[in-house]
DRENTIRO-997877 format. One record per atom (N, C-alpha, C): residue in three letters; x, y, z. Coordinates in steps of 0.001 Angstrom, whole numbers, plus 500000, padded with zeros to 6 digits. Last residue first. Layout:
// residues N
AlaXYZ...
END
This chain:
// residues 74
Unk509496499385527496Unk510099499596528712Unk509870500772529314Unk508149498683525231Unk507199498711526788Unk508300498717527908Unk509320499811523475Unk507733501013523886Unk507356500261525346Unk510905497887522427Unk510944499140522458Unk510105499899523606Unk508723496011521501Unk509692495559522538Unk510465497070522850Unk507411497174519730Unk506430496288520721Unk507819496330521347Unk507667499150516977Unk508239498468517628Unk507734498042519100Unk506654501396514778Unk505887500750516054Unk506621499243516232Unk508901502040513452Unk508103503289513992Unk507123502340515351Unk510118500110511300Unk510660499817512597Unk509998501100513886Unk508725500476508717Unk510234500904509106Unk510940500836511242Unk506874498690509295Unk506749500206508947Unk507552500879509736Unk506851496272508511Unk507074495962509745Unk507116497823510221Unk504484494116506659Unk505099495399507059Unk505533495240508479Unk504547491328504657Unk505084491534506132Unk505429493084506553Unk503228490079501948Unk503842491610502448Unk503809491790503954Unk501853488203502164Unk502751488227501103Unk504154489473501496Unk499874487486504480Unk500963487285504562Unk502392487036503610Unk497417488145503034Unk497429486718502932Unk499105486294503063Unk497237490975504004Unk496037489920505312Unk496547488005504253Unk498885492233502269Unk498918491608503875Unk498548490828504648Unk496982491815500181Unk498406491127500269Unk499125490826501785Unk494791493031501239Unk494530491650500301Unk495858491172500563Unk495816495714501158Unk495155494907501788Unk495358493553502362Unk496567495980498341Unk497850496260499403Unk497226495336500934Unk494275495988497290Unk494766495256496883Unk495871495360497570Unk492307498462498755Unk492252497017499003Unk493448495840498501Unk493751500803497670Unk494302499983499170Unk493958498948499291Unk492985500702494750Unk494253500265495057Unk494934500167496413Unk490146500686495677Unk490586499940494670Unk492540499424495339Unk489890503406496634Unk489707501882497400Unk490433500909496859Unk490757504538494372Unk491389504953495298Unk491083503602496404Unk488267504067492629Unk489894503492492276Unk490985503396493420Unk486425505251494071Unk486488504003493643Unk487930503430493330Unk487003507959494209Unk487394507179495043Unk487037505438495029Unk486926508187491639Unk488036508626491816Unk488139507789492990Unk483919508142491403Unk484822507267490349Unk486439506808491131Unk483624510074492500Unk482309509172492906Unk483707507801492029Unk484409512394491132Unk484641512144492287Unk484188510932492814Unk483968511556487621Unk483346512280488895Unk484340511733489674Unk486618512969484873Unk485746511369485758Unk484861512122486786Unk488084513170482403Unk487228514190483400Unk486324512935483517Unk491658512349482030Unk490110512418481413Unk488977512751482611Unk493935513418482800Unk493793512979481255Unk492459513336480988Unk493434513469485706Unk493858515304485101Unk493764514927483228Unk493064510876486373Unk491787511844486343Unk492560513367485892Unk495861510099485445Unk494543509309484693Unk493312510335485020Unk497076511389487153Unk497769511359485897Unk496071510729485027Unk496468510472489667Unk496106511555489454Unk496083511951487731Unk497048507565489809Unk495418507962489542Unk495125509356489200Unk499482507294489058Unk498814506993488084Unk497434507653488288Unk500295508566491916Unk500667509421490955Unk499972509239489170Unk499716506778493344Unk499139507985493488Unk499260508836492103Unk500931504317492468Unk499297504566492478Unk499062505811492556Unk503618505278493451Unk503102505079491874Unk501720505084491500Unk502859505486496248Unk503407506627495423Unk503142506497493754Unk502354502348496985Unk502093503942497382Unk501958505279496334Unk504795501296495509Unk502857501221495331Unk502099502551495697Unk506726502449497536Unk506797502728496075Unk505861501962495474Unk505569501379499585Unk505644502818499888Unk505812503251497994Unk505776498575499502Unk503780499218500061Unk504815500768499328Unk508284498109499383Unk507434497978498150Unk506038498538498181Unk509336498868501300Unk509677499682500423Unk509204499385499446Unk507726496975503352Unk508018498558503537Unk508276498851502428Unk509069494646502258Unk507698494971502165Unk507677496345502363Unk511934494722503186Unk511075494831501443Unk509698495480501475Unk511286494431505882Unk512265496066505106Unk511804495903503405Unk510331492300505917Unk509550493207506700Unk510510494584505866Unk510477489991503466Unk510961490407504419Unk510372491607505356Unk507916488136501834Unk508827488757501715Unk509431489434503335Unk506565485017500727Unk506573485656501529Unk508103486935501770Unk505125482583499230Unk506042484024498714Unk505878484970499966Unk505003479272500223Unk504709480349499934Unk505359481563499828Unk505142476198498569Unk505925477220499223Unk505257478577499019
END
């Protein structure tokens, strides 16, 4: 069985990843003096793994309902 979550979860779990990543990476380069060269390493780092979860259908975004297909083509 696979773990597959709802389209309104997923949204609110990418967005609070989102935000907690942001806030660890800044919190970690204002601690200790890294290059830029580093920073966006990590920064890949933590979209690939949001990535990774989509493309293996764990995280169903459906991004809050903004690009809706049945909507837009009337």
């Amino acid at each position: 069985m696979k773990l597959r979550l709802n389209p309104l979860t997923s949204d609110i779990l990418i967005c609070v990843y989102a935000v907690v990543s942001l806030y660890l990476r800044f919190k970690f380069e204002s601690e200790t003096a890294i290059s830029p060269m580093n920073s966006i390493v990590m920064g890949i780092c933590f979209v690939v793994i949001l990535w990774v979860l989509i493309k293996l259908k764990v995280l169903n975004p459906n991004w809050f309902g903004l690009f809706n297909a049945k909507k837009t083509k009337s």
